[in-house]
Structure formats: structure tokens, C-alpha cells
Backbone as a chain_set.jsonl record, in Angstrom:
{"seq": "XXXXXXXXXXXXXXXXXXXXXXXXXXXXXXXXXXXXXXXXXXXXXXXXXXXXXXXXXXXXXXXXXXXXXXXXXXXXXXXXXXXXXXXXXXXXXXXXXXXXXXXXXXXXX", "coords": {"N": [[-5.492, 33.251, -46.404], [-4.201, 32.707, -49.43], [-5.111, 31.953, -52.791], [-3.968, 30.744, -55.684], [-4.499, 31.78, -59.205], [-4.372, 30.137, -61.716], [-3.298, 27.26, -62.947], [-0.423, 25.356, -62.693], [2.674, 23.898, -62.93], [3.94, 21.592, -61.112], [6.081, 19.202, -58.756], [5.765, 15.683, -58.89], [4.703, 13.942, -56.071], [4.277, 11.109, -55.888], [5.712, 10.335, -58.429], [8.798, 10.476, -59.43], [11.033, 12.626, -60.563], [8.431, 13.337, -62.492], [5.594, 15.745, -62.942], [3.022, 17.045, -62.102], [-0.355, 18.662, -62.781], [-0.816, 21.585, -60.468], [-2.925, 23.717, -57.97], [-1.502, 26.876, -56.557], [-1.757, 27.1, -53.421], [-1.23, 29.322, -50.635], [-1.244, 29.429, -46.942], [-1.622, 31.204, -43.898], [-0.366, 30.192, -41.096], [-0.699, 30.704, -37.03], [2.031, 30.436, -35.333], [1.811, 28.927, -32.52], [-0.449, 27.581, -33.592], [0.912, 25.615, -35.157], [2.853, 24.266, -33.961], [1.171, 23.207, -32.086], [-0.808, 21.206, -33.581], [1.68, 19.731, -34.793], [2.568, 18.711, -31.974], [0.699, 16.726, -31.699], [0.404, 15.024, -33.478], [3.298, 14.12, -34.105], [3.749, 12.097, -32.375], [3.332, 9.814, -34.601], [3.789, 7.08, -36.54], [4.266, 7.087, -38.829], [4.926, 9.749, -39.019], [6.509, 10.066, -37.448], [8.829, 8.343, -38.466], [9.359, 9.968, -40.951], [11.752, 12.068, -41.694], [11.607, 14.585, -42.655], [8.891, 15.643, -42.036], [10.092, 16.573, -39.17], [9.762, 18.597, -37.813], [7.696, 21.637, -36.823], [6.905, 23.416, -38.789], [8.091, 21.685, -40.984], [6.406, 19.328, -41.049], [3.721, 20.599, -41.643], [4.313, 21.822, -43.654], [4.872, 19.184, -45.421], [2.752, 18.195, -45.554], [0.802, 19.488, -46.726], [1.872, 20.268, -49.44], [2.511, 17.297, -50.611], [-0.241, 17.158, -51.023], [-1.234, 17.771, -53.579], [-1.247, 15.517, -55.461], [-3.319, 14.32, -55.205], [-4.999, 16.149, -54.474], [-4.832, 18.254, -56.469], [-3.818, 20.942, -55.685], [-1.184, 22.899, -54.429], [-0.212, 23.186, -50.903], [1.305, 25.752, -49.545], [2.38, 26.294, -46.677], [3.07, 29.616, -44.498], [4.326, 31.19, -41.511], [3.206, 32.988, -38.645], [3.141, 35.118, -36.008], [0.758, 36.756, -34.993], [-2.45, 36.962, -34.241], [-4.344, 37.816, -35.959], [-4.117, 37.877, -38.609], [-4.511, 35.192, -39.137], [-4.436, 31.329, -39.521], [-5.526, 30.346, -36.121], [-5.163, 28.834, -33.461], [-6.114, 29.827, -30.331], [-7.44, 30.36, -27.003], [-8.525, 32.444, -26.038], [-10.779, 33.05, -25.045], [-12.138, 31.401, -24.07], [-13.564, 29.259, -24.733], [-13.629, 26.91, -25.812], [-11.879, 23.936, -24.8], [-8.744, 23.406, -24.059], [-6.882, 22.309, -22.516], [-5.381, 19.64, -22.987], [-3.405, 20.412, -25.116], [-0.369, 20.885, -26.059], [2.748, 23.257, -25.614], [5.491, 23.752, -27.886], [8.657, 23.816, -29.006], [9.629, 26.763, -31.457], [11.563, 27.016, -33.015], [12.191, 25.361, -35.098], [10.23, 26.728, -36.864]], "CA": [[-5.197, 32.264, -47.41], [-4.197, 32.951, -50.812], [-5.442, 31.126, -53.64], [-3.044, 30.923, -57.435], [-5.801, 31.554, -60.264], [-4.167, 29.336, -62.402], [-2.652, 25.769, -62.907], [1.181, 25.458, -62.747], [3.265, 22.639, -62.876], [4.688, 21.011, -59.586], [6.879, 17.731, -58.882], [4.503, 14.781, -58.604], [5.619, 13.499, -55.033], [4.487, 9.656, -57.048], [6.173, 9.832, -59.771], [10.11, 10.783, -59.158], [10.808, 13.835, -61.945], [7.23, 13.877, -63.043], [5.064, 17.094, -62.882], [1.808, 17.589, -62.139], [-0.871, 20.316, -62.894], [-2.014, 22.373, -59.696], [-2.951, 25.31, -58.107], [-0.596, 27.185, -55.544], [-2.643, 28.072, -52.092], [-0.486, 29.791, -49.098], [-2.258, 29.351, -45.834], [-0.755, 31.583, -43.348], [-0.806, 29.945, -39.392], [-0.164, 30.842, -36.127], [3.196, 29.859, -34.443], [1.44, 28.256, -31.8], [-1.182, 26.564, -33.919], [1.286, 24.829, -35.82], [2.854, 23.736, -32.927], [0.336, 22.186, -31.249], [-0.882, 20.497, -34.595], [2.785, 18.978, -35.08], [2.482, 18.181, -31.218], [-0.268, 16.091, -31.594], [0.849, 14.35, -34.295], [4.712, 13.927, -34.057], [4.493, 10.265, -32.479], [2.52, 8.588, -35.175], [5.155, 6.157, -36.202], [4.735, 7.629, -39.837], [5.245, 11.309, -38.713], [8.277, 10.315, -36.53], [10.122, 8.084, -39.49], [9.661, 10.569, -42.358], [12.742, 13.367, -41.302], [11.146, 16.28, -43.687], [8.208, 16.162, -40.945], [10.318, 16.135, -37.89], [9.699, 20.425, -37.088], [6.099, 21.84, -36.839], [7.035, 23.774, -40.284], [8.283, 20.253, -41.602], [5.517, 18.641, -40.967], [2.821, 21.006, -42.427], [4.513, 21.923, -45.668], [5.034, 18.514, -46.385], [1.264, 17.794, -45.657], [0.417, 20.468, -47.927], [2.829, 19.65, -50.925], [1.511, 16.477, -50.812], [-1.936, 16.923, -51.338], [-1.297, 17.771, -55.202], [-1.274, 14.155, -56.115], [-5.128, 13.988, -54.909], [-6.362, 17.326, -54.397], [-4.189, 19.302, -57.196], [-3.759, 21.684, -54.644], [0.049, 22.77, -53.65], [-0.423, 24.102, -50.189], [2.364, 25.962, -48.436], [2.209, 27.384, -45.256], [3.728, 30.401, -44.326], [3.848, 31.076, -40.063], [2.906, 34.521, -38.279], [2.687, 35.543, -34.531], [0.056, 38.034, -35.311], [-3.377, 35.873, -34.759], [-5.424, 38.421, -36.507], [-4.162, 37.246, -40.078], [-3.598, 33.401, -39.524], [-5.212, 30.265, -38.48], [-4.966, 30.658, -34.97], [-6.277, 28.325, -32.44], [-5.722, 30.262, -29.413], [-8.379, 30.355, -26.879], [-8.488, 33.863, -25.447], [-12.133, 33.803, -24.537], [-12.195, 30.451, -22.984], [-14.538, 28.469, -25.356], [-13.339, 25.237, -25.895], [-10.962, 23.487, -24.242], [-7.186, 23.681, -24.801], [-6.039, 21.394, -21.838], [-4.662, 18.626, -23.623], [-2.989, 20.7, -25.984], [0.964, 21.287, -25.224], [3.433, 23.725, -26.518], [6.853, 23.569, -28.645], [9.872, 25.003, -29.797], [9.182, 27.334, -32.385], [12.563, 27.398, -33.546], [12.164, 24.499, -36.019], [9.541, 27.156, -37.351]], "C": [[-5.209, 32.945, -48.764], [-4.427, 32.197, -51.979], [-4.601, 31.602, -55.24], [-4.627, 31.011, -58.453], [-5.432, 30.55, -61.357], [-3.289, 28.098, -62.153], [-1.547, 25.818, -63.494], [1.719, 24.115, -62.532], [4.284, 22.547, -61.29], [5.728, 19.608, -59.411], [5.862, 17.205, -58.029], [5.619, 13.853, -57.652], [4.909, 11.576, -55.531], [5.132, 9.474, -58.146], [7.401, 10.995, -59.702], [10.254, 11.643, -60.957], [9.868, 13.97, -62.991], [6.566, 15.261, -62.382], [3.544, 16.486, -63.185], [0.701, 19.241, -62.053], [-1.55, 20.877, -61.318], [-2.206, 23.659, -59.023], [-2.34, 25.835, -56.62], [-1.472, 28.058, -54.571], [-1.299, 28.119, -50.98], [-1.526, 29.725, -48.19], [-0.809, 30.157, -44.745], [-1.472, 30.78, -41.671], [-0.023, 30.055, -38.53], [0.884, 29.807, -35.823], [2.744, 29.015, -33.672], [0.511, 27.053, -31.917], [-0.276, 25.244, -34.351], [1.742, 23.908, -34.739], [2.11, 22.812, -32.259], [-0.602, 20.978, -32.797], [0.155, 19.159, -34.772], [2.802, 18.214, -33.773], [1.344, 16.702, -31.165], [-0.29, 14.845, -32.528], [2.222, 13.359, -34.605], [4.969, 11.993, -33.221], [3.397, 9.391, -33.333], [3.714, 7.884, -36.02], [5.496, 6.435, -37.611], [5.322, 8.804, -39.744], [6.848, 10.531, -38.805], [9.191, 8.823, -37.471], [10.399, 8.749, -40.828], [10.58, 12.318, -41.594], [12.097, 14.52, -41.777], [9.509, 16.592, -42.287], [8.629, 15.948, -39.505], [10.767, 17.721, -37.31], [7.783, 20.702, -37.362], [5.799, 22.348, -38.86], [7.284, 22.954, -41.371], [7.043, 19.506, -42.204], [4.119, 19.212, -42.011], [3.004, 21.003, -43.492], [4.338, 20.8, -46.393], [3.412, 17.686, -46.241], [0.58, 18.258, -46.6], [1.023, 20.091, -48.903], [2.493, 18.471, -51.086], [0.024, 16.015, -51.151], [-1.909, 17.409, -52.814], [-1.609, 16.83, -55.946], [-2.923, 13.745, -56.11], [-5.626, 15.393, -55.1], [-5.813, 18.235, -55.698], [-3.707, 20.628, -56.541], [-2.33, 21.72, -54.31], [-0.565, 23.856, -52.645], [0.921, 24.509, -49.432], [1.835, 26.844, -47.509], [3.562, 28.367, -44.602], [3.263, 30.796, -42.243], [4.45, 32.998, -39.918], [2.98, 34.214, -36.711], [1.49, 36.353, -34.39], [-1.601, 37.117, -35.787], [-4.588, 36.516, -35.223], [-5.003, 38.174, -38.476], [-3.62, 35.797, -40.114], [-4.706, 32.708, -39.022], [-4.435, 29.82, -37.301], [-5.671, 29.825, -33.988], [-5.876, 28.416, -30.682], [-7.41, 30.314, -28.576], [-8.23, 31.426, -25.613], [-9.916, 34.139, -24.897], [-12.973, 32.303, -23.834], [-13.249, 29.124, -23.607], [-14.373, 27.371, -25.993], [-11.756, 24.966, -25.246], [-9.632, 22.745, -24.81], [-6.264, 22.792, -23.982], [-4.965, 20.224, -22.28], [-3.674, 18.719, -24.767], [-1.319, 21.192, -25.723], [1.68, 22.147, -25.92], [4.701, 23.161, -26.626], [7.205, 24.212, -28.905], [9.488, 25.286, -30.712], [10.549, 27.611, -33.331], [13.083, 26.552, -34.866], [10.949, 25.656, -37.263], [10.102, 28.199, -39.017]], "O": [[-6.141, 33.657, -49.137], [-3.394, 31.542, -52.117], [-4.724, 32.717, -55.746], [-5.621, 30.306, -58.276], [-6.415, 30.108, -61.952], [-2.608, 28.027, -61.13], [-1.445, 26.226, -64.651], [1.063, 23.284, -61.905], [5.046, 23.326, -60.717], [5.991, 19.118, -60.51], [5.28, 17.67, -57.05], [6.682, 13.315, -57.963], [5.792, 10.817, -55.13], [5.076, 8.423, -58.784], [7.148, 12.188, -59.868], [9.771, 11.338, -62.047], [10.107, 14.479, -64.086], [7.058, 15.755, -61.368], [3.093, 15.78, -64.088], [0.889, 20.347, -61.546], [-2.716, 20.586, -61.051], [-1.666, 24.663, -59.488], [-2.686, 25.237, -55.601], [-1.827, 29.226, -54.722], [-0.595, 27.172, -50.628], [-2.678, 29.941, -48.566], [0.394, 29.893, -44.748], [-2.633, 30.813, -41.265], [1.158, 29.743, -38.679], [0.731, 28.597, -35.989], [3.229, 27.922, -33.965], [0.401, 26.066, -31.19], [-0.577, 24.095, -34.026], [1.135, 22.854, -34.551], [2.512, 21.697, -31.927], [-0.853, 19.821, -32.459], [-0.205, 17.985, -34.865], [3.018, 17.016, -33.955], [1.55, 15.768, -30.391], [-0.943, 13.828, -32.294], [2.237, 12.25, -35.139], [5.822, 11.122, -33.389], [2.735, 8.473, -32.849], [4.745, 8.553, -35.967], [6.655, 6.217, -37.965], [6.333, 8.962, -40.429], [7.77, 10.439, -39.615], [10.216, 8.394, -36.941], [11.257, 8.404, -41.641], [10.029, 13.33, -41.159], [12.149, 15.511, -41.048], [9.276, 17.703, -41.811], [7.919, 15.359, -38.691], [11.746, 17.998, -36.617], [6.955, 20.016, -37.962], [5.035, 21.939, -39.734], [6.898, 23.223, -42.509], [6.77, 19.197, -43.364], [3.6, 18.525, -42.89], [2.316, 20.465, -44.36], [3.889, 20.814, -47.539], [3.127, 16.664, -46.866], [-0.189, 17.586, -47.287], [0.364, 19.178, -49.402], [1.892, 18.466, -52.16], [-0.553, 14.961, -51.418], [-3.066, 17.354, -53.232], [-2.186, 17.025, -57.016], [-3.52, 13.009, -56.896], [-6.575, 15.682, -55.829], [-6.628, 19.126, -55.938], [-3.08, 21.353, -57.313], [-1.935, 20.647, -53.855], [-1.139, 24.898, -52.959], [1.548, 23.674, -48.781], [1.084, 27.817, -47.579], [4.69, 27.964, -44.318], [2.124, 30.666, -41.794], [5.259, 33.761, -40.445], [2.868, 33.06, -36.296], [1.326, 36.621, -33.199], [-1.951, 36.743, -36.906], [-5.702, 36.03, -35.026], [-5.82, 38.392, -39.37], [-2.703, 35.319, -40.782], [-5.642, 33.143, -38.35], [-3.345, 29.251, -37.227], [-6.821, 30.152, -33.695], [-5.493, 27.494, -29.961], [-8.435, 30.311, -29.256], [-7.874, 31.154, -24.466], [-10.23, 35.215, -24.387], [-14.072, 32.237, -23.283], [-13.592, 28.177, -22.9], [-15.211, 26.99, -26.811], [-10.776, 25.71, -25.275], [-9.507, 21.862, -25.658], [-5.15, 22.469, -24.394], [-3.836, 20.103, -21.805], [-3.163, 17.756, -25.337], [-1.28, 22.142, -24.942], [1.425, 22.028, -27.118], [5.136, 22.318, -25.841], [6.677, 25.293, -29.167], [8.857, 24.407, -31.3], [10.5, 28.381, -34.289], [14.06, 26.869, -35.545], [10.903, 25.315, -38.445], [9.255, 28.78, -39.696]]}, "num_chains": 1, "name": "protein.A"}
């Protein structure tokens, strides 16, 4: 994760060509996390009528870009394969359970 040191102006997703002040964090996450995130999510009846979250990459950014209006916070997420620099919720050593968790096309990614 990268954190901006300073406060930059953004478009205030309330207020149509207003600007708000906040601070620009990248979060980098696994391909697969996102995935199963967006899976898990994708039939809540808000998800699946707002188009801009209808890909796993959809969905996060505009979770993140949204949180400026409350948190000041623009978050974008940037996606890796490589789960030694991301948030990765892979379970390679068997310690919590992943059953219920499904995969997706990554090509919306």
C-alpha cells in the first residue's frame, strides 16, 4: 500500500463537478483476491444495478473512489499475480477455510 503525503483535490462523487480534499492511497491485490471479493458480492441488488461495479476491478475501484466523501481517502487498487506484494487471500497452508469461496474471470481485471 502506498499512502499520498498530501491532500489533493478529487471529484466529490455527491456533488456533480465539485472537488473534494483527499489523500491518494494505492492498495495493490491479488487477482484472485479480488475476485473472490467481487464474487461474493456481485448479487447484492446494488452491486448488480450500478454497471461501473459489474468486473472485480469495477467493483473495487469504485469502492475505493468512493470512500473520499467520508473517509477523504481516494483508494485505487492496482491488481498483481505475485502474492508476496499484494493483499492476497490465498490459503496455501490450509488455515482457514476457503470452501465457500469461488473463482472468476480475471479478464474484467
Amino acid at each position: 500500500m502506498d499512502v499520498g503525503k498530501k491532500y489533493e483535490p478529487f471529484p466529490d462523487p455527491n456533488n456533480p463537478g465539485g472537488t473534494i480534499m483527499g489523500q491518494r492511497v494505492n492498495v495493490r491485490v491479488h487477482a484472485d483476491t479480488a475476485c473472490a471479493i467481487f464474487n461474493s458480492c456481485k448479487r447484492v441488488p446494488f452491486v448488480a444495478s450500478v454497471s461501473a461495479m459489474g468486473t472485480p476491478s469495477g467493483f473495487l475501484n469504485f469502492q475505493g473512489h468512493n470512500a473520499v466523501s467520508q473517509g477523504f481517502q481516494y483508494v485505487s487498487m492496482n491488481f498483481s499475480y505475485n502474492k508476496e506484494d499484494s493483499l492476497a487471500f490465498l490459503d496455501e497452508y490450509n488455515d482457514y477455510a476457503l470452501s465457500n469461496m469461488s473463482t472468476c474471470s480475471t479478464k474484467g481485471i
